[in-house]
C-alpha positions as CSV (number, residue, x, y, z in Angstrom):
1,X,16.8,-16.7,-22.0
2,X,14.2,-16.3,-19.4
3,X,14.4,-12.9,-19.2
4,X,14.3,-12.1,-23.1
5,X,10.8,-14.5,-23.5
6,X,9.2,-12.3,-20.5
7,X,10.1,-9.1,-22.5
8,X,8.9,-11.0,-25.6
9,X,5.3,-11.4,-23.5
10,X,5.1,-8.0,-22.0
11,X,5.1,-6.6,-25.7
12,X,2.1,-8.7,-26.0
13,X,0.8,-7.5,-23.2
14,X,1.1,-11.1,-21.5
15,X,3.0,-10.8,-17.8
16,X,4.2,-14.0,-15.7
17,X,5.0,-13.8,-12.2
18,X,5.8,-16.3,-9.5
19,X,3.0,-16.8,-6.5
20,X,2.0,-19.0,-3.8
21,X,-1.4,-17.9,-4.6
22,X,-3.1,-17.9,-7.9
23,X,-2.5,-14.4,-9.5
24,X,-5.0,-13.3,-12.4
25,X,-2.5,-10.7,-12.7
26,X,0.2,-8.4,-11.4
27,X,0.8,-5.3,-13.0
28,X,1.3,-2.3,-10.2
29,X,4.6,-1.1,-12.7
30,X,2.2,-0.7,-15.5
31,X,-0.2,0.7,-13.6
32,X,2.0,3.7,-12.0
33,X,3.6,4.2,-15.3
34,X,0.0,4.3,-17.2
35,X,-0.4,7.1,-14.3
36,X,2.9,8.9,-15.3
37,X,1.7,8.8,-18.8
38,X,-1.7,10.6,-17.9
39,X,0.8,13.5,-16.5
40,X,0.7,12.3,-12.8
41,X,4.2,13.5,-11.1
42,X,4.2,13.3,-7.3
43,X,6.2,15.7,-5.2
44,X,5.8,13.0,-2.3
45,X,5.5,9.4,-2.0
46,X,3.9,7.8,1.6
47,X,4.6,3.7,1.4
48,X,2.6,3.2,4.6
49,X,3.8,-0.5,5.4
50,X,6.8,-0.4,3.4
51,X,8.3,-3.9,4.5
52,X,11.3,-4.3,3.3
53,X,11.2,-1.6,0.0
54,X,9.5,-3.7,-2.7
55,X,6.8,-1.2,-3.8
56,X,8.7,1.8,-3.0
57,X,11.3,0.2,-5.3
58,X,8.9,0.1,-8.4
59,X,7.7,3.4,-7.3
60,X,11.6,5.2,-7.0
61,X,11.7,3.7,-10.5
62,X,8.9,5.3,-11.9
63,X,8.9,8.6,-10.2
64,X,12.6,9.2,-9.0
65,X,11.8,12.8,-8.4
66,X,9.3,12.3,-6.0
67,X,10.5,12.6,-2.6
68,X,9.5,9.2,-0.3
69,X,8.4,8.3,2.6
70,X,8.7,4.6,4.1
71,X,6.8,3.8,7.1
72,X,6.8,0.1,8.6
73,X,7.7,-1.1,12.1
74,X,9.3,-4.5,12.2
75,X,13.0,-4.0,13.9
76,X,13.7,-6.4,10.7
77,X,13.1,-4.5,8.3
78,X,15.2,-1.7,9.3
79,X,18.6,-2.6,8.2
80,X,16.9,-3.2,4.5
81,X,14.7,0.2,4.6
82,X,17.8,2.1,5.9
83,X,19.9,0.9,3.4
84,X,17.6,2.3,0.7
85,X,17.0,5.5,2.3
86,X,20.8,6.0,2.2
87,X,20.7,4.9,-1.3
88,X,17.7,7.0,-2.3
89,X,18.6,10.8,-1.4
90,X,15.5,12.2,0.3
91,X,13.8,9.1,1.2
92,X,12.7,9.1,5.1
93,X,12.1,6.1,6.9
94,X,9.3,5.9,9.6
95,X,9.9,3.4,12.7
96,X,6.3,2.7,13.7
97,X,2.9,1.1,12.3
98,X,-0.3,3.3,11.4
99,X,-3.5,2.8,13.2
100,X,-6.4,5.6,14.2
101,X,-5.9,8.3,16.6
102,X,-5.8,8.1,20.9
103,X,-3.4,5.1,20.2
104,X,0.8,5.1,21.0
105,X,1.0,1.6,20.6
106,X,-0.5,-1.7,18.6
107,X,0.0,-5.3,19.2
108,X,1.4,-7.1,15.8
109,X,1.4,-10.7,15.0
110,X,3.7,-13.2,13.0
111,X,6.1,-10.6,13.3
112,X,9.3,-12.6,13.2
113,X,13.7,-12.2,12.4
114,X,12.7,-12.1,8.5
115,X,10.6,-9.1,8.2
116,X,7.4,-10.8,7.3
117,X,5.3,-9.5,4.7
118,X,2.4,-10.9,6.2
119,X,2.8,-9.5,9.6
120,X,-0.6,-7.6,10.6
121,X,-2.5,-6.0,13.7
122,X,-5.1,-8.1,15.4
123,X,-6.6,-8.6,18.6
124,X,-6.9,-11.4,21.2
125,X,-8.9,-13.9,19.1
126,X,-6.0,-14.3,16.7
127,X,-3.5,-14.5,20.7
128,X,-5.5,-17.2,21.4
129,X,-4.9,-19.2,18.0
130,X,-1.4,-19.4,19.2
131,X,0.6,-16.9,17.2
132,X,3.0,-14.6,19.6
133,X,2.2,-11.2,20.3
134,X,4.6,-8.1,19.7
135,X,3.9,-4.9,21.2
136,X,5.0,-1.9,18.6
137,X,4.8,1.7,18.4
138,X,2.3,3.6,16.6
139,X,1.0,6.9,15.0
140,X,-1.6,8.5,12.6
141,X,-1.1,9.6,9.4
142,X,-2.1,13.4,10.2
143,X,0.4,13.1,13.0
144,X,3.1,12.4,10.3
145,X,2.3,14.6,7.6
146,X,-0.8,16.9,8.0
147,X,1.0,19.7,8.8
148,X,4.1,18.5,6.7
149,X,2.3,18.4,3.4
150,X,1.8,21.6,1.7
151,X,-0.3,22.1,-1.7
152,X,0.6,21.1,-4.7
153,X,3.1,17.9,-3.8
154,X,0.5,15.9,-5.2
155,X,0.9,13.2,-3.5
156,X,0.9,9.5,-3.5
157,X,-0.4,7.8,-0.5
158,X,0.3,3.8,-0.6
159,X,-1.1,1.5,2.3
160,X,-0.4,-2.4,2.3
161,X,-1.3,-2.6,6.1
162,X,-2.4,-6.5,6.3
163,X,-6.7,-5.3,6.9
164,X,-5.1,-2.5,8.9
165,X,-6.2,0.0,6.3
166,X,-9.5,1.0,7.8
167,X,-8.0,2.0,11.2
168,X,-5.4,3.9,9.2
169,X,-7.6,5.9,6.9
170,X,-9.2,7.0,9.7
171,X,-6.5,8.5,11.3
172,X,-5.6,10.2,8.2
173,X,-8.5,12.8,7.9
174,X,-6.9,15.8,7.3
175,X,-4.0,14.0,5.0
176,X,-6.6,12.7,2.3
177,X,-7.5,16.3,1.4
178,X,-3.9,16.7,0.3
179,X,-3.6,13.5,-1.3
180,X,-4.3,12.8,-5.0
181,X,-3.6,9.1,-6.0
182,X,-4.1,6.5,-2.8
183,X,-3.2,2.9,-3.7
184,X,-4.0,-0.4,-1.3
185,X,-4.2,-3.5,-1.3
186,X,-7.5,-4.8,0.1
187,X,-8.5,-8.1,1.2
188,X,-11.9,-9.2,-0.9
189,X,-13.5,-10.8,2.6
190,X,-11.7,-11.3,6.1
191,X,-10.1,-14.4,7.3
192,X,-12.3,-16.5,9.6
193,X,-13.2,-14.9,13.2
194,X,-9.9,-12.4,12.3
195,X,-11.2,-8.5,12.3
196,X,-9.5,-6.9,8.7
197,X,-10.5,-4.4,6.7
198,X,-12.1,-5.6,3.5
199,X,-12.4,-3.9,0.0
200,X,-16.1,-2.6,0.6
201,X,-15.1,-0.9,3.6
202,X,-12.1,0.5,2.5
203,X,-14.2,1.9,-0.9
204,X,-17.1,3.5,1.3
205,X,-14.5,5.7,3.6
206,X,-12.7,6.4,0.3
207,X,-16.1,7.7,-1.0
208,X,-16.6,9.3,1.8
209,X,-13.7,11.1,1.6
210,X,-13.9,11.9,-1.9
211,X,-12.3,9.7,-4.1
212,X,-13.1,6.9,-6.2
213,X,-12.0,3.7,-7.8
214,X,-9.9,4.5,-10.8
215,X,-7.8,1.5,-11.1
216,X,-6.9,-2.3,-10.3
217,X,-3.2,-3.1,-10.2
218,X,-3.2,-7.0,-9.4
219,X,-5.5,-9.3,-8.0
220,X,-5.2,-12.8,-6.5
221,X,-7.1,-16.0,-5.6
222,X,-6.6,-18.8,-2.6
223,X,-5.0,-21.6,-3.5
224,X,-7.2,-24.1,-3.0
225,X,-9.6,-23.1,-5.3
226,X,-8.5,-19.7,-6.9
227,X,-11.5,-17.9,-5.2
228,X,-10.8,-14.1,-5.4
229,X,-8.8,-13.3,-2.6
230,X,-6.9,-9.9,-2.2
231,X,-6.4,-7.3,-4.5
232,X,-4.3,-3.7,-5.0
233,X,-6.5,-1.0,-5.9
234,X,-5.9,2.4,-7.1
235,X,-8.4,5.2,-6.2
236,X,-8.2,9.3,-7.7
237,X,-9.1,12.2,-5.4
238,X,-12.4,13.7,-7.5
239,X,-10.7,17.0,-8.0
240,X,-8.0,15.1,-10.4
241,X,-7.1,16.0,-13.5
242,X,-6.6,11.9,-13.7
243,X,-10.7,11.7,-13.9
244,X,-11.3,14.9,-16.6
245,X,-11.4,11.8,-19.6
246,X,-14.5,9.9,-19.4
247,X,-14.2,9.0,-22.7
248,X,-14.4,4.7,-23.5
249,X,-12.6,4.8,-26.2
């Protein structure tokens, strides 16, 4: 019954989903099928902080020709992530976490036996609030793919790096030129005395690198008083067919 009144909703373009946080909404499905619809098809998927498969699951569903690419570093995730790499014929999976280049290694918090989604790079101001440090191995972007990728894949490059993004983007210079859609999620402002990368940031090196916002997948508030939060973004590499229709209506 459940499942027949949400289908009853989506045709009314009304979506419920289940959150400790307030969601305005959660449509990243809709979103990368609105892209398939404008003729995106991607010969290559990059899930930078892949977890335990839950985007690259919508994604495989979407685009089940595209060839993918998980990368996430938790030992817990692995049994999960090899699983669907055995399931998904082509799918790679990527042992380490992204950061910016001259660095083998970064040090990962609330990394525990679950695979948590929330696990994220920081520094010694979040050691000393008493969460456990894990050392974990690390590479760039370029290092993975730059001379991997060849033209034409049109690839999509997906990063849900806990405020990690920046770091990664950075190491990812020669990769963007190849990349068409990007997707993140982006924290709206940082946690208290906690160095993330927040939405602004993340837009400007975008910019910077030639592409821009084209569209917003979900976004959620705190709970305490719905204030917006964190958000998952979707931005177009200029030279896109994806931006030719400017039209409103």
């Amino acid at each position: 019954m459940k499942a027949l009144v949400k289908q009853l909703l989506l045709r009314f373009g009304i979506r419920i989903s289940r959150s400790a946080q307030p969601n305005r909404f959660q449509a990243m499905e809709e979103t990368l099928s609105l892209l398939k619809k404008l003729g995106f098809a991607p010969g290559r998927i990059i899930d930078g902080g892949a977890n335990q498969a839950q985007w690259a699951g919508v994604a495989a569903g979407v685009f089940p020709d595209a060839r993918l690419h998980l990368i996430e570093p938790q030992p817990a995730c692995q049994p999960v992530l090899e699983r669907f790499t055995a399931e998904h014929p082509g799918a790679e999976l990527h042992a380490v976490a992204l950061t910016e280049g001259g660095k083998s290694s970064v040090t990962m918090f609330d990394v525990d036996g679950s695979g948590s989604s929330g696990a994220f790079v920081g520094s010694a101001e979040v050691f000393a609030a008493g969460l456990k440090p894990v050392t974990l191995p690390a590479t760039t972007l370029d290092e993975l793919f730059a001379e991997k990728i060849s033209a034409g894949e049109r690839v999509l490059l997906k990063l849900d790096l806990e405020g990690h993004e920046l770091p990664a983007l950075r190491g990812a210079g020669r990769l963007l030129k190849q990349v068409e859609v990007f997707v993140t999620e982006a924290h709206v402002f940082a946690p208290a005395a906690w160095q993330r990368s927040v939405f602004g940031d993340i837009a400007a090196e975008l910019q910077r690198n030639g592409f821009e916002l084209f569209d917003i997948a979900s976004l959620s508030g705190r709970g305490r008083d719905a204030r917006l939060r964190i958000g998952d973004f979707v931005f177009v590499n200029k030279t896109s067919a994806l931006l030719k229709d400017r039209e409103w209506s």
